[in-house]
C-alpha positions in Angstrom: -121.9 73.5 -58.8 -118.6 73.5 -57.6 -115.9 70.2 -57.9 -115.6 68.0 -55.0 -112.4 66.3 -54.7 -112.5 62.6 -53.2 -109.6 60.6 -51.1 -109.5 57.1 -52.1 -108.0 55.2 -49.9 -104.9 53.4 -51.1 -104.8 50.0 -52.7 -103.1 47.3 -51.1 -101.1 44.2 -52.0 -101.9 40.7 -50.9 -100.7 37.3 -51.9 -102.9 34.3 -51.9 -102.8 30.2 -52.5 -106.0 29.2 -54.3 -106.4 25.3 -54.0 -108.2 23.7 -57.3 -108.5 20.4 -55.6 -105.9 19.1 -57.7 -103.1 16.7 -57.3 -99.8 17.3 -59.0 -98.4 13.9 -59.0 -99.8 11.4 -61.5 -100.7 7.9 -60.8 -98.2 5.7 -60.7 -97.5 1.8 -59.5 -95.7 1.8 -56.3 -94.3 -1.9 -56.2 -92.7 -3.3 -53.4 -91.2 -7.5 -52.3 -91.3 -8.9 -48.9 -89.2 -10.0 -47.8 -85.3 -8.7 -49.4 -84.0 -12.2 -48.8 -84.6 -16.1 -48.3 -82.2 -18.6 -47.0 -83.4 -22.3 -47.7 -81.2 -24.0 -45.8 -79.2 -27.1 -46.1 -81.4 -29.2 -49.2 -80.6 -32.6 -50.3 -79.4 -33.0 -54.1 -82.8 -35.3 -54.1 -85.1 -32.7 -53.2 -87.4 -29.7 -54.2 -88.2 -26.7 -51.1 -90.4 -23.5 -52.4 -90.7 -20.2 -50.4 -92.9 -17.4 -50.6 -91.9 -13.8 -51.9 -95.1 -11.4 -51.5 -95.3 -8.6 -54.3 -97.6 -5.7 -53.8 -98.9 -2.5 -55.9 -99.2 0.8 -53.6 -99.8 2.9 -55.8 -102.3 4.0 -57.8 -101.9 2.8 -61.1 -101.6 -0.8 -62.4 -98.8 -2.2 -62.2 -97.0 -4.8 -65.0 -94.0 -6.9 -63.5 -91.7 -9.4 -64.7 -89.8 -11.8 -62.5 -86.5 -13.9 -63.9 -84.0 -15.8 -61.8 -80.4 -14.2 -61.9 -77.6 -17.1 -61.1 -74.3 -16.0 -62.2 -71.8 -18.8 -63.3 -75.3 -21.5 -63.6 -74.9 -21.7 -67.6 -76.5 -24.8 -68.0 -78.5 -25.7 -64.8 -80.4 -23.0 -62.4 -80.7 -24.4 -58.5 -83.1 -22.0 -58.2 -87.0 -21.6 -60.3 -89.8 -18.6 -59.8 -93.1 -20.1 -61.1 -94.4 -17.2 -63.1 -92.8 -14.8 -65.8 -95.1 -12.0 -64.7 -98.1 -10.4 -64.1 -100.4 -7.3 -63.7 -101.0 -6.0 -60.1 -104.1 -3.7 -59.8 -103.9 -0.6 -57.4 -103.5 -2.1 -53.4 -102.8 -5.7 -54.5 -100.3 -8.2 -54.1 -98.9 -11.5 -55.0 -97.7 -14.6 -53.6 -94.7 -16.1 -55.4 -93.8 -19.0 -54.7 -89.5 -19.6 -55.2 -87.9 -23.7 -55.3 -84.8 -24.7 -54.5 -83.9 -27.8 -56.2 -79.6 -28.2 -55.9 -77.8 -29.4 -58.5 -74.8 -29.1 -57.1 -73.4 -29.4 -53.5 -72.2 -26.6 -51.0 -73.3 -23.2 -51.0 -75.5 -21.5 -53.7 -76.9 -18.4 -54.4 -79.1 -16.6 -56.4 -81.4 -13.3 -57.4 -85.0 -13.0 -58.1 -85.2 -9.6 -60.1 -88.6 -8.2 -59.9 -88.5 -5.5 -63.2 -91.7 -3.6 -63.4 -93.0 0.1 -64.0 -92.6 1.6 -60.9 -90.9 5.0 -61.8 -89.1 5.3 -58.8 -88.1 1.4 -58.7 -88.0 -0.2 -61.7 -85.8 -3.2 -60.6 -86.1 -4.7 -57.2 -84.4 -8.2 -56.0 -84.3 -10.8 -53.4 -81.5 -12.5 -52.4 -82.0 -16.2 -52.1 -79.5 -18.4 -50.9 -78.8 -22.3 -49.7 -76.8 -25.6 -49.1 -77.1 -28.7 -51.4 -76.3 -31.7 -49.9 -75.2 -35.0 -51.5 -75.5 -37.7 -49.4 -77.8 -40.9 -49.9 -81.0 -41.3 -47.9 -82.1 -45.2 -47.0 -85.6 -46.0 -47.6 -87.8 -49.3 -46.6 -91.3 -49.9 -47.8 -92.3 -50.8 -44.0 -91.4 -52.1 -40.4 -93.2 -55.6 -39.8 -94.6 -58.4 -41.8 -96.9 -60.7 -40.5 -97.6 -63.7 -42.2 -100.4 -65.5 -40.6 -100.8 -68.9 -40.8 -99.3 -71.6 -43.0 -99.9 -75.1 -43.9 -97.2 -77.7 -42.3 -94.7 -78.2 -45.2 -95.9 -74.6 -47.0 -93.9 -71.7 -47.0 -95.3 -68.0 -46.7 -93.2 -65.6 -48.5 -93.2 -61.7 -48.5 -91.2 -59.0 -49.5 -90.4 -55.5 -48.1 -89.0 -52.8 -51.3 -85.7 -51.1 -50.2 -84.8 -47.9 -52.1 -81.9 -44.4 -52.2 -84.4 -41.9 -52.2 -80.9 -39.4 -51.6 -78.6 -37.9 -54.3 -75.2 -40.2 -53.9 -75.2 -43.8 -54.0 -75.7 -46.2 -50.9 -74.2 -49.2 -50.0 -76.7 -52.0 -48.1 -75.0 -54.7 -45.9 -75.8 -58.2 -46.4 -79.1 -59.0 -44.3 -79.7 -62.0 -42.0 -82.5 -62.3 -40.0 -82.9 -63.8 -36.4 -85.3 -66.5 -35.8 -85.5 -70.1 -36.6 -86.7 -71.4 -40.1 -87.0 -68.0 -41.4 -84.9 -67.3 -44.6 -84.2 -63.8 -46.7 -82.8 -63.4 -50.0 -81.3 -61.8 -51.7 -78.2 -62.3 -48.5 -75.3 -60.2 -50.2 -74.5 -56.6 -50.2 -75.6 -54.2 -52.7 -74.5 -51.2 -54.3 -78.0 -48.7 -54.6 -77.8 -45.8 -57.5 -79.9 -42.4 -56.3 -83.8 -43.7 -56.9 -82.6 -47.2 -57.3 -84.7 -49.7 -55.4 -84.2 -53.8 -54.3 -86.7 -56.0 -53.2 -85.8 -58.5 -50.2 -87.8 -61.4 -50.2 -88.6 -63.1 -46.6 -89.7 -67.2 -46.3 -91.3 -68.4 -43.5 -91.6 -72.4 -43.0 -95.4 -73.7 -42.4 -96.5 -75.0 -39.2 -98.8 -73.1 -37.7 -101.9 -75.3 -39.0 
């Protein structure tokens, strides 16, 4: 038989994307604070105020944090305390964490709350926390009204009421008197009242009402 000579058609180029259903980024924490900062205020020397700093894990790895307070020049006393060292944050979680405010010292102060974990893309996040501590004494009295009831002619009823500086400086207290016939108080002279000191003022009342 004789040859027969075929055409075959010409091959062709063609560039393609074949998707394996793979993901090139590994898992990783995502860790992120709200809020950046917290202002507490004006706080007396007295007294402790906490806020709230929310930590979360985005990502999709666990995540291991660390939290330290960061108050440059505060070598012996911090105004400032986190209440945890650190923790593990699964995938989508978060954490409250709560911040105090305790002044030592009066006027402004300032401090960081690092948040060191192993995020990849933010390994060291902070939060500015600032406030005022105030020095200043705070009068306190153990109540408003005494009643005593009645009394035998020629007894005496007798009652006290606690008087304290529950501030952070010390407080001077007047002399007291009281109005009102046949009722005495002692002690009469003015006192000098140390932060958390307290006096007790005694009250007399004559008898008569029986």
């Amino acid at each position: 038989g004789g040859l027969t000579n075929l055409n075959l058609p010409g091959l062709m180029t063609a560039n393609a994307t074949i998707e394996f259903g793979y993901n090139p980024t590994d898992p990783q924490p995502n860790v992120t604070r709200t809020p950046a900062s917290r202002s507490f205020g004006t706080v007396n020397m007295a007294d402790t105020v906490s806020q709230n700093i929310t930590v979360s894990n985005s990502g999709t790895l666990m995540a291991n944090v660390s939290l330290s307070i960061s108050q440059p020049g505060a070598t012996d006393v911090r105004d400032f305390a986190v209440s945890s060292s650190g923790f593990q944050l699964e995938p989508g979680g978060s954490r409250i964490v709560p911040v105090t405010f305790q002044p030592k010292r009066s006027g402004a102060r300032s401090a960081s709350l690092e948040i060191s974990s192993d995020d990849p893309d933010s390994p060291l996040q902070t939060v500015s926390l600032s406030g005022t501590g105030l020095q200043e004494p705070r009068y306190f009295q153990s109540r408003d009204t005494i009643a005593f009831g009645d009394t035998l002619v020629g007894a005496t009823a007798s009652d006290t009421i606690t008087i304290g500086n529950t501030g952070s400086a010390n407080m001077t207290i007047n002399p007291a008197s009281v109005s009102g016939a046949g009722f005495t108080v002692s002690p009469t002279g003015a006192a000098t009242l140390a932060p958390g000191q307290q006096r007790y003022t005694q009250l007399l009342a004559p008898g008569g009402g029986i």
